[in-house]
C-alpha positions in Angstrom: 3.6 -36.9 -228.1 0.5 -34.1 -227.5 -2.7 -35.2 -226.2 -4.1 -34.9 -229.5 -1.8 -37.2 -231.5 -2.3 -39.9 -229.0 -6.0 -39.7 -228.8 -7.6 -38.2 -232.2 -10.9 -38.2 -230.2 -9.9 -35.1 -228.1 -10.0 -32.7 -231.4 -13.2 -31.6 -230.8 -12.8 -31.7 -226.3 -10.4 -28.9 -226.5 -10.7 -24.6 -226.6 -12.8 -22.5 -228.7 -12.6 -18.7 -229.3 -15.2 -16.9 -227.8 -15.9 -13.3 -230.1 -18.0 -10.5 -230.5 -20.2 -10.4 -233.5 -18.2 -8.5 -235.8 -15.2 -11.1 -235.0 -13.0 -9.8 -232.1 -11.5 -12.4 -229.6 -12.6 -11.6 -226.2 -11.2 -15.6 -224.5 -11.8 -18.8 -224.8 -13.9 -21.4 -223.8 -13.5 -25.4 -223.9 -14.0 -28.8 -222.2 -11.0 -30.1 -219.9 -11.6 -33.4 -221.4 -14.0 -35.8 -222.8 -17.0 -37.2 -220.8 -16.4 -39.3 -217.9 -18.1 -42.3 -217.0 -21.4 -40.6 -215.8 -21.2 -38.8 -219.0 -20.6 -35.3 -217.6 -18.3 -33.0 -218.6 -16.1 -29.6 -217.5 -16.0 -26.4 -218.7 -13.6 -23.8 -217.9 -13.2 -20.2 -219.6 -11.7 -17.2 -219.5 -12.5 -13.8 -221.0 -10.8 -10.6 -221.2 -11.6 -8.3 -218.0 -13.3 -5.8 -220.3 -16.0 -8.3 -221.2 -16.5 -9.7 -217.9 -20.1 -10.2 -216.3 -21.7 -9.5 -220.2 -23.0 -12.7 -221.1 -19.9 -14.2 -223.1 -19.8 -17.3 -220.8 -23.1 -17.7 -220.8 -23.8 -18.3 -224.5 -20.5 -20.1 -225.4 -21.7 -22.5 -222.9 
């Protein structure tokens, strides 16, 4: 059973594309999970090496 199937919640806690304007994928971007009890969350990425240290990260997150 997937994460998803057993918890229909987590559809929107999982990876999103990260792309340039004009629609190229340069990574992804997403929460490891939902909120904990403090109500904080994680966020891990990655993004092609090309498009490193050019603000990607910054405004996905």
């Amino acid at each position: 059973m997937t994460l998803l199937a057993s918890d229909p919640l987590m559809l929107y806690w999982g990876s999103w594309l990260v792309m340039t304007k004009d629609g190229q994928v340069v990574g992804d971007i997403g929460f490891k999970r939902k909120p904990d009890s403090r109500q904080a969350v994680e966020i891990g990425y990655g993004l092609l090496p090309a498009f490193l240290n050019r603000g990607f990260a910054t405004v996905a997150v």
